[in-house]
One Martini backbone bead per residue (centre of mass of N, CA, C, O) as a GRO file, in nm:
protein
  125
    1UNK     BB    1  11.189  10.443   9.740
    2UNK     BB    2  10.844  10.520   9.747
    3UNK     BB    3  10.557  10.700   9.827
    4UNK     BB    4  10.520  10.752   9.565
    5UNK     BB    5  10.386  10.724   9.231
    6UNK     BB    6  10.399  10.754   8.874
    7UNK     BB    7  10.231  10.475   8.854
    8UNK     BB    8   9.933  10.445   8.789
    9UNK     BB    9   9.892  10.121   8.951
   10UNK     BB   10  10.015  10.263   9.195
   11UNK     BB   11  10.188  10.444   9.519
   12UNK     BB   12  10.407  10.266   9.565
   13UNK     BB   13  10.774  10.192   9.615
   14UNK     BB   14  10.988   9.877   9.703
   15UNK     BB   15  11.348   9.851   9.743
   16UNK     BB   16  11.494   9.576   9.904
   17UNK     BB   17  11.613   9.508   9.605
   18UNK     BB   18  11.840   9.522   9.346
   19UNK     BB   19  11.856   9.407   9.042
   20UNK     BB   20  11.959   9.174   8.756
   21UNK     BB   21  11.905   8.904   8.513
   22UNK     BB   22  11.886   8.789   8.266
   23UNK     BB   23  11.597   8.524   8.174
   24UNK     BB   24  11.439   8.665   7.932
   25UNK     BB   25  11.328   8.806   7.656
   26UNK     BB   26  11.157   9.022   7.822
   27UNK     BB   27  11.479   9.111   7.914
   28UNK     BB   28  11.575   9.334   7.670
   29UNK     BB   29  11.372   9.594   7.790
   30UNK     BB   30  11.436   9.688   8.083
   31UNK     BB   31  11.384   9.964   8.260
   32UNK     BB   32  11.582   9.915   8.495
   33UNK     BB   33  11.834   9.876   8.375
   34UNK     BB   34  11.826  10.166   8.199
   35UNK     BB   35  11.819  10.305   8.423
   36UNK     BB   36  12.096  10.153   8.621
   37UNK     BB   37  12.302  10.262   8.410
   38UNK     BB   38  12.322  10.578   8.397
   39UNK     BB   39  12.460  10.541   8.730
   40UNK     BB   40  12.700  10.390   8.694
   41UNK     BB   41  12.975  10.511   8.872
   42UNK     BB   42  12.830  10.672   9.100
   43UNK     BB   43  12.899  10.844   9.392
   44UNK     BB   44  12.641  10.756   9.611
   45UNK     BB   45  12.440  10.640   9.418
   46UNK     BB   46  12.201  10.395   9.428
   47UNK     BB   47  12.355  10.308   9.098
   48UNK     BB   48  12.623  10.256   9.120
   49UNK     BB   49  12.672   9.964   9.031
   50UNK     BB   50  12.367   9.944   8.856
   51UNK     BB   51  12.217   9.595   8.790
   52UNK     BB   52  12.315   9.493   9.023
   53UNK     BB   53  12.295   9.283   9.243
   54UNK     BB   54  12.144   9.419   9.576
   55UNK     BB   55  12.100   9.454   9.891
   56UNK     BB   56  11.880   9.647  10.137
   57UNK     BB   57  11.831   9.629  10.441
   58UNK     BB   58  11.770   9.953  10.538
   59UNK     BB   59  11.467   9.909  10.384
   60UNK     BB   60  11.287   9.701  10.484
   61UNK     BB   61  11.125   9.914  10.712
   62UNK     BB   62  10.949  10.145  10.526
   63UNK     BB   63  10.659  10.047  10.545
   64UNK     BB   64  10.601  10.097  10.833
   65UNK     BB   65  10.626  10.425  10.841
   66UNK     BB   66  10.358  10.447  10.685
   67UNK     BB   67  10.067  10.611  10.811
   68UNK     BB   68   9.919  10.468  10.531
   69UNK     BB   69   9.736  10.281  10.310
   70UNK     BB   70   9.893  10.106  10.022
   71UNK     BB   71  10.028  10.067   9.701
   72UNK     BB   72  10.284   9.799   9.701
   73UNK     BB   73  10.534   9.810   9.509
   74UNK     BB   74  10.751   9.528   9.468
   75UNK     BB   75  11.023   9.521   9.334
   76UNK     BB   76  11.059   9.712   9.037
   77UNK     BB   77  11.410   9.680   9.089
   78UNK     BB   78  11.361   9.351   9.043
   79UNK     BB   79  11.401   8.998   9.158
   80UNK     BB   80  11.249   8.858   9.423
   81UNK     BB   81  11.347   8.577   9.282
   82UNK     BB   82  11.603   8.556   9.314
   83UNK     BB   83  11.905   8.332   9.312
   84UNK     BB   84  12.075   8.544   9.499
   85UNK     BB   85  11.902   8.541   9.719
   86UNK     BB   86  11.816   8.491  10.009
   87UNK     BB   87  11.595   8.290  10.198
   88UNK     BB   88  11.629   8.535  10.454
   89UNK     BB   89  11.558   8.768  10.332
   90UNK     BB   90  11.296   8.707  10.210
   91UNK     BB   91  11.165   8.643  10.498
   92UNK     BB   92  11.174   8.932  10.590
   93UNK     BB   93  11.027   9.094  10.388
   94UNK     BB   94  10.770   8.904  10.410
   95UNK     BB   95  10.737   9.013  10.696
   96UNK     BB   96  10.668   9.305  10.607
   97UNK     BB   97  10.453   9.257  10.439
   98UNK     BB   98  10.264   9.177  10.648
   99UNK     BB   99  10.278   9.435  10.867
  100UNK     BB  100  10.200   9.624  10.658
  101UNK     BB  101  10.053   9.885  10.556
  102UNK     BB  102   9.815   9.824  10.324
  103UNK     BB  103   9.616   9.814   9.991
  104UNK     BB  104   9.861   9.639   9.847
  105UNK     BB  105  10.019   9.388   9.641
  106UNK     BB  106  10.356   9.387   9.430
  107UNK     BB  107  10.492   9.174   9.222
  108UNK     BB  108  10.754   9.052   8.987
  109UNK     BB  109  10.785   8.722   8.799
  110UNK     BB  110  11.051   8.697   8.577
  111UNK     BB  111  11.197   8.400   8.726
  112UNK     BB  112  11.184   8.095   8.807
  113UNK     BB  113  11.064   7.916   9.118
  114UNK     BB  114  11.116   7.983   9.392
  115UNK     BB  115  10.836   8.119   9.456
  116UNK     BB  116  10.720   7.819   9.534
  117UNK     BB  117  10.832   7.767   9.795
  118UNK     BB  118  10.668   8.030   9.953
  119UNK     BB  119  10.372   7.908   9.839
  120UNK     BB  120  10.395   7.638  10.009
  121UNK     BB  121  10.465   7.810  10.285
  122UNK     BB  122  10.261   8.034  10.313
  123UNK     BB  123  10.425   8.346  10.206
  124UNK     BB  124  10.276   8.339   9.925
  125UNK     BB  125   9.952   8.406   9.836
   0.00000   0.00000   0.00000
């Protein structure tokens, strides 16, 4: 999670899950899994795990902690609607971005339908 981000297109970066799985030839390429593999098995190191799905609940509560509001990439290295999240963390998630000052978010969707349940549910979009 950074308060800054050198993404052109947003302000700043927040990761309350790392890691995910390929699920689409899309994710050949993936820029996250190549950064967070160069530090697979640093001890200490917050991608000491790898490209490993992790949930970070310590990190939930970030965003609101920012004093101004920005523009906030979520989870820009994982899949927010990964299968292997369970759907209270999601929804803890969802209420600090209902909460958090922001000027905008962002989240990727890279694979499965998870998020339909959410948008069904008025928690997304």
């Amino acid at each position: 999670m950074a308060d800054k981000s050198a993404i052109e297109w947003t302000e700043a970066t927040w990761n309350p899950v790392t890691g995910c799985d390929k699920v689409s030839p899309g994710c050949a390429h993936c820029y996250a899994e190549t950064f967070a593999e160069r530090w697979r098995g640093i001890p200490g190191h917050p991608y000491e795990q790898g490209f490993a799905l992790k949930l970070w609940p310590q990190r939930l509560e970030q965003p609101l902690k920012w004093s101004r509001p920005r523009m906030i990439f979520v989870n820009s290295m994982s899949d927010l609607f990964h299968e292997g999240i369970p759907d209270a963390y999601l929804e803890q998630v969802f209420e600090v971005m209902g909460q958090a000052r922001s000027g905008g978010l962002q989240w990727p969707r890279r694979g499965g339908l998870k998020w339909l349940h959410f948008a069904s549910v008025g928690v997304c979009g």
